[in-house]
LUMMAR-835529 format. One record per residue: residue number from 1; residue in one letter; z, x, y of N, C-alpha, C in turn. Coordinates in steps of 0.2 Angstrom, whole numbers, m for minus. Example, Ala and Ser with C-alpha at 12.3 -4.5 7.8 and 13.67 -1.06 7.14 Angstrom:
BEGIN
<n = 1&res = a&n_zz = 39&n_xx = 66&n_yy = m28&ca_zz = 39&ca_xx = 62&ca_yy = m22&c_zz = 39&c_xx = 66&c_yy = m16>
<n = 2&res = s&n_zz = 35&n_xx = 64&n_yy = m11&ca_zz = 36&ca_xx = 68&ca_yy = m5&c_zz = 39&c_xx = 64&c_yy = 0>
***
This chain:
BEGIN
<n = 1&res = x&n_zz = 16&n_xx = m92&n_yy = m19&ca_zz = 23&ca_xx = m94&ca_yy = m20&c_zz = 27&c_xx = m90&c_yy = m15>
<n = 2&res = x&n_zz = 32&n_xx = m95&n_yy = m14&ca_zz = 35&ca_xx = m90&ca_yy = m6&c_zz = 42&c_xx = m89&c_yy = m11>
<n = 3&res = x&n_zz = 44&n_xx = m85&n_yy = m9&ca_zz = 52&ca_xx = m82&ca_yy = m12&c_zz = 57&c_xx = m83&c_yy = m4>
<n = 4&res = x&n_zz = 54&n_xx = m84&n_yy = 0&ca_zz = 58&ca_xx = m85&ca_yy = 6&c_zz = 56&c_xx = m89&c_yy = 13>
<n = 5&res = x&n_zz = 60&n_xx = m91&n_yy = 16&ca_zz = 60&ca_xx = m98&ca_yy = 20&c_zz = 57&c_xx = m93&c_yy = 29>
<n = 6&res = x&n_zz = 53&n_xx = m97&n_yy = 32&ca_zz = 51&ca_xx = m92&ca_yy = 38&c_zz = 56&c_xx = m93&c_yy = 43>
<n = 7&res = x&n_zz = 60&n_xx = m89&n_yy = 46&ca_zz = 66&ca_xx = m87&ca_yy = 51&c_zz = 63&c_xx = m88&c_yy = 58>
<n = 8&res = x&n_zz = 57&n_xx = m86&n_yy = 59&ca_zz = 54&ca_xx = m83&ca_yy = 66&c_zz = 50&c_xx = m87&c_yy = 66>
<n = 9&res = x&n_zz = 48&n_xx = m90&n_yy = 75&ca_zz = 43&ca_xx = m93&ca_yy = 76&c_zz = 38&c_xx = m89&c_yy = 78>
<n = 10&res = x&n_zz = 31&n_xx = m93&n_yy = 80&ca_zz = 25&ca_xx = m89&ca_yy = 81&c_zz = 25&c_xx = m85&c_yy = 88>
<n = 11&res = x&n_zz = 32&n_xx = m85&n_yy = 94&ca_zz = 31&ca_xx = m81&ca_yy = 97&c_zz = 35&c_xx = m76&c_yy = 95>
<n = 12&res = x&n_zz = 41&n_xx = m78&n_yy = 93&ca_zz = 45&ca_xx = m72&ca_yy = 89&c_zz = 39&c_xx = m66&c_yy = 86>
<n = 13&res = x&n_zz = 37&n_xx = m69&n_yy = 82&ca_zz = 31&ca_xx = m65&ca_yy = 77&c_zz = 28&c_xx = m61&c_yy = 81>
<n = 14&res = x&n_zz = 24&n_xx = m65&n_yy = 86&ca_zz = 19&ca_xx = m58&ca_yy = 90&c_zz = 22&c_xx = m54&c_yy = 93>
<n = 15&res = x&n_zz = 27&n_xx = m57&n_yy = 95&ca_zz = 32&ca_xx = m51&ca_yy = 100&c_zz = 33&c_xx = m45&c_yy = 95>
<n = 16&res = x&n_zz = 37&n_xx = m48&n_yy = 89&ca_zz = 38&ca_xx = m42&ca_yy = 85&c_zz = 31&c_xx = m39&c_yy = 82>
<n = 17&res = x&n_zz = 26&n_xx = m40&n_yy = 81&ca_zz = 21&ca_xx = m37&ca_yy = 78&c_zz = 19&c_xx = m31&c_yy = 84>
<n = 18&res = x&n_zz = 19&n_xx = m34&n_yy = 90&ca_zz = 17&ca_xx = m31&ca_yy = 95&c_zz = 23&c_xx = m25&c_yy = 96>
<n = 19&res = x&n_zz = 28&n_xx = m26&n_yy = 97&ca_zz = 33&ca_xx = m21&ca_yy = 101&c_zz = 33&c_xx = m16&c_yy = 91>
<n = 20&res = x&n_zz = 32&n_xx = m20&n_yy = 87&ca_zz = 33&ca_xx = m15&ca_yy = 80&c_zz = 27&c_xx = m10&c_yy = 81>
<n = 21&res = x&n_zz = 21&n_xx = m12&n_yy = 84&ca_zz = 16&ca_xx = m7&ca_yy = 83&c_zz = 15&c_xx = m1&c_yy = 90>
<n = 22&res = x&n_zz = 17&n_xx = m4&n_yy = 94&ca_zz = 20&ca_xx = 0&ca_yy = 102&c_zz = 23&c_xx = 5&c_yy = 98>
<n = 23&res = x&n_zz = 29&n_xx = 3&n_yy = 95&ca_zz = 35&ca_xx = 9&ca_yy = 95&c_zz = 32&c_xx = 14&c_yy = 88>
<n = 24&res = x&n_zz = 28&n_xx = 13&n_yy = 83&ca_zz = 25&ca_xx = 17&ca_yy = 80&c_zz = 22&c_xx = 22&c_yy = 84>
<n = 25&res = x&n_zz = 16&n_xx = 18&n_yy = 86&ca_zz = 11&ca_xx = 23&ca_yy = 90&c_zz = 16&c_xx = 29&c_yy = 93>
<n = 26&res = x&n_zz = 19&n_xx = 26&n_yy = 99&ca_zz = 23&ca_xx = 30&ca_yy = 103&c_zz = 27&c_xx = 35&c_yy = 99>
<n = 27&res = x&n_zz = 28&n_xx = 33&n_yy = 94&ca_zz = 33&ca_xx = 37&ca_yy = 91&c_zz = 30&c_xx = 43&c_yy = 88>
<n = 28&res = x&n_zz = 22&n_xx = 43&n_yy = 86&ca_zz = 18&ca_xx = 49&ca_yy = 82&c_zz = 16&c_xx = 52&c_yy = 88>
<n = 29&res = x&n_zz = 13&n_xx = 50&n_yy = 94&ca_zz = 14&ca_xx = 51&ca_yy = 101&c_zz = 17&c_xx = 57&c_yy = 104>
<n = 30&res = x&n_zz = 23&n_xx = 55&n_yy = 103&ca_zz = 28&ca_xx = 58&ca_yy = 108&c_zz = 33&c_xx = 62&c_yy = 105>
<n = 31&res = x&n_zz = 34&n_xx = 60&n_yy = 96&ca_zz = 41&ca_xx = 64&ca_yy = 96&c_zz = 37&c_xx = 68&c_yy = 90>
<n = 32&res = x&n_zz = 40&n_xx = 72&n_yy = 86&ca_zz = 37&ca_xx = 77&ca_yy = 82&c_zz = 43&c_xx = 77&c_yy = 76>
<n = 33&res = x&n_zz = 38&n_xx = 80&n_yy = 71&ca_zz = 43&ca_xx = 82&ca_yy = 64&c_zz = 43&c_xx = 76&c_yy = 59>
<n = 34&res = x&n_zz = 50&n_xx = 75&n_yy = 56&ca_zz = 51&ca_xx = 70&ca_yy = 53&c_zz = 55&c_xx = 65&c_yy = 59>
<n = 35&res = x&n_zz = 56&n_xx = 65&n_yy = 62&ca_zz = 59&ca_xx = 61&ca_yy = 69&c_zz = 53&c_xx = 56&c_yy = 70>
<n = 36&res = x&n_zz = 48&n_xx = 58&n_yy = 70&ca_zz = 41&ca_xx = 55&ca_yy = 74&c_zz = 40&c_xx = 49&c_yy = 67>
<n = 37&res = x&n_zz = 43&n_xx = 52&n_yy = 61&ca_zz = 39&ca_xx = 48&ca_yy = 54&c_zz = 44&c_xx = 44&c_yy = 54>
<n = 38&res = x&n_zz = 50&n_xx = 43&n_yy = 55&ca_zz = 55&ca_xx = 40&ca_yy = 52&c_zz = 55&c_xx = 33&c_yy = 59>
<n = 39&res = x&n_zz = 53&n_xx = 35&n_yy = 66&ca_zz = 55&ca_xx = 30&ca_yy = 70&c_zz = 49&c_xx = 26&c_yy = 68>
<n = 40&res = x&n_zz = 43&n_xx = 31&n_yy = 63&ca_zz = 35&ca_xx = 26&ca_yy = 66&c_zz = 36&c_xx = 22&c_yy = 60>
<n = 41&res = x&n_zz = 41&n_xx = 23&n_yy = 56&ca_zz = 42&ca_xx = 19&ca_yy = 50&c_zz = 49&c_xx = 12&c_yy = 52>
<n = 42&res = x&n_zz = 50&n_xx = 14&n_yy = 53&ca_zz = 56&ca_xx = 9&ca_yy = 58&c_zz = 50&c_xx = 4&c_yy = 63>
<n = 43&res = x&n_zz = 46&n_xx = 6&n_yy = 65&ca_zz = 42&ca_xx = 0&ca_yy = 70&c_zz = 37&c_xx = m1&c_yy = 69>
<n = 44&res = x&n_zz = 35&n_xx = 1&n_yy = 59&ca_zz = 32&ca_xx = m1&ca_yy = 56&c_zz = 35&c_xx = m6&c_yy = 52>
<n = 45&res = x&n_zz = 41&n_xx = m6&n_yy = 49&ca_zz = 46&ca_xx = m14&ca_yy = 47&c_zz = 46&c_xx = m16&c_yy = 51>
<n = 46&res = x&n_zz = 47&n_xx = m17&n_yy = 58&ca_zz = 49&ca_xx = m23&ca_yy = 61&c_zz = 43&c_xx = m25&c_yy = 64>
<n = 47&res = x&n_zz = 36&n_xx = m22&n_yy = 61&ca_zz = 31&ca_xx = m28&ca_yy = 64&c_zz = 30&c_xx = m30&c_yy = 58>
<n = 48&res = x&n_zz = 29&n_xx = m28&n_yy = 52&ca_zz = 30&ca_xx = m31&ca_yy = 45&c_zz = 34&c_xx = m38&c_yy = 45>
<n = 49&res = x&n_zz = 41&n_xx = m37&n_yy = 48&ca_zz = 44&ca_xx = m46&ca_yy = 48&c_zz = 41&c_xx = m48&c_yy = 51>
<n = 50&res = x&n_zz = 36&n_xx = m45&n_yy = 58&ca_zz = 32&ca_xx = m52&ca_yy = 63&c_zz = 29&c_xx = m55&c_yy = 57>
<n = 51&res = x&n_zz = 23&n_xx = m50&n_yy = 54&ca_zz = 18&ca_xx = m50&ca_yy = 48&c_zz = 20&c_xx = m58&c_yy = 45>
<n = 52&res = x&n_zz = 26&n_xx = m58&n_yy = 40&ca_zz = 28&ca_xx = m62&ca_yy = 36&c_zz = 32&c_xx = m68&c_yy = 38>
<n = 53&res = x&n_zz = 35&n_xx = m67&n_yy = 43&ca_zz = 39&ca_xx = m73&ca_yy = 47&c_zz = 45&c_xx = m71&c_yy = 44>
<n = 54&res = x&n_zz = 47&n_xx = m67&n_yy = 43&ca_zz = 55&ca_xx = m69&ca_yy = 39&c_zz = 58&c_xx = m60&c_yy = 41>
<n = 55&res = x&n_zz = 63&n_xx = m62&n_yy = 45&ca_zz = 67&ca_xx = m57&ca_yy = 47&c_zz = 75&c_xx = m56&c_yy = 42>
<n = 56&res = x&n_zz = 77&n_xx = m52&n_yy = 40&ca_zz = 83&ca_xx = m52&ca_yy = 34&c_zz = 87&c_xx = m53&c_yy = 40>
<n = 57&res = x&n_zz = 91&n_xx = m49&n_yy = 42&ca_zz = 97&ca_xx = m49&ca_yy = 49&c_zz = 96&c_xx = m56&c_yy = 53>
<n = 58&res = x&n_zz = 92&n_xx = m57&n_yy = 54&ca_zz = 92&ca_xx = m66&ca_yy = 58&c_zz = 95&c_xx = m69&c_yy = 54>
<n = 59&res = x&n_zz = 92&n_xx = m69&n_yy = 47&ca_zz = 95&ca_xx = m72&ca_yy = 40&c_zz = 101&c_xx = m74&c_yy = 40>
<n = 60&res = x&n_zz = 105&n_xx = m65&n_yy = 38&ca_zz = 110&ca_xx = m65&ca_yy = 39&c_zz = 115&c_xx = m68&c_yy = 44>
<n = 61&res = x&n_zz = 113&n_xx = m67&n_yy = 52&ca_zz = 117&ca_xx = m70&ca_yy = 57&c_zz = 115&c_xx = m74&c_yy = 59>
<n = 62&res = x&n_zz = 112&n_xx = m80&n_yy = 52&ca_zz = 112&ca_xx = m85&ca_yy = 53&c_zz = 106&c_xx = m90&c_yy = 60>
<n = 63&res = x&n_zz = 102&n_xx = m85&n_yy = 61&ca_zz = 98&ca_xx = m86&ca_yy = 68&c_zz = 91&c_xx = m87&c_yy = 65>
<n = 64&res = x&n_zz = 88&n_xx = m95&n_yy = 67&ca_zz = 80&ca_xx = m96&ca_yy = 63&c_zz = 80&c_xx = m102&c_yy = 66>
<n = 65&res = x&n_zz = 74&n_xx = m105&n_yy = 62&ca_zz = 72&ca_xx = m111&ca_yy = 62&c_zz = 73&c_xx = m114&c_yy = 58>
<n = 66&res = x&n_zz = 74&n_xx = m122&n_yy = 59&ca_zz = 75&ca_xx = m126&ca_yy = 53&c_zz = 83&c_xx = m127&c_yy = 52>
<n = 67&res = x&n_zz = 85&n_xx = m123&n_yy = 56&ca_zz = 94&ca_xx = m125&ca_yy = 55&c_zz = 99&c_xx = m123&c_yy = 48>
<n = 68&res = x&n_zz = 104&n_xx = m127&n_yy = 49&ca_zz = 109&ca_xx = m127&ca_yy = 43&c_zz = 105&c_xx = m132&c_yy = 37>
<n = 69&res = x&n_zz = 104&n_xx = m129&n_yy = 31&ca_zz = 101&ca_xx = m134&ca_yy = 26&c_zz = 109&c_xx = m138&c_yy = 22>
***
């Protein structure tokens, strides 16, 4: 059962999967402390929306697929 309609298409998605798993990596990489947790948790949500199709903010400003219902 879906509780939400898909926002993103399938290149939207791998972009986001992709650039969300890039900027984790990078982030445990390159920055230290709770800086390094906080951005690798940040670019682990936004591969999470590639993950599921459905991005809240597109939502919001009204930016997807399927149009005005």
């Amino acid at each position: 059962m879906a509780f939400y309609r898909k926002n993103i298409g399938g290149l939207h998605q791998a972009v986001r999967v992709a650039l969300g798993i890039a900027v984790a990596i990078a982030a445990l990489v390159y920055l230290a402390g709770v800086a390094a947790w906080l951005v690798a948790l940040g670019g682990a949500g936004f591969a999470l929306t590639g993950l599921v199709g459905y991005c809240p903010m597109c939502a919001m400003a009204g930016i997807g697929r399927g149009g005005v219902s």
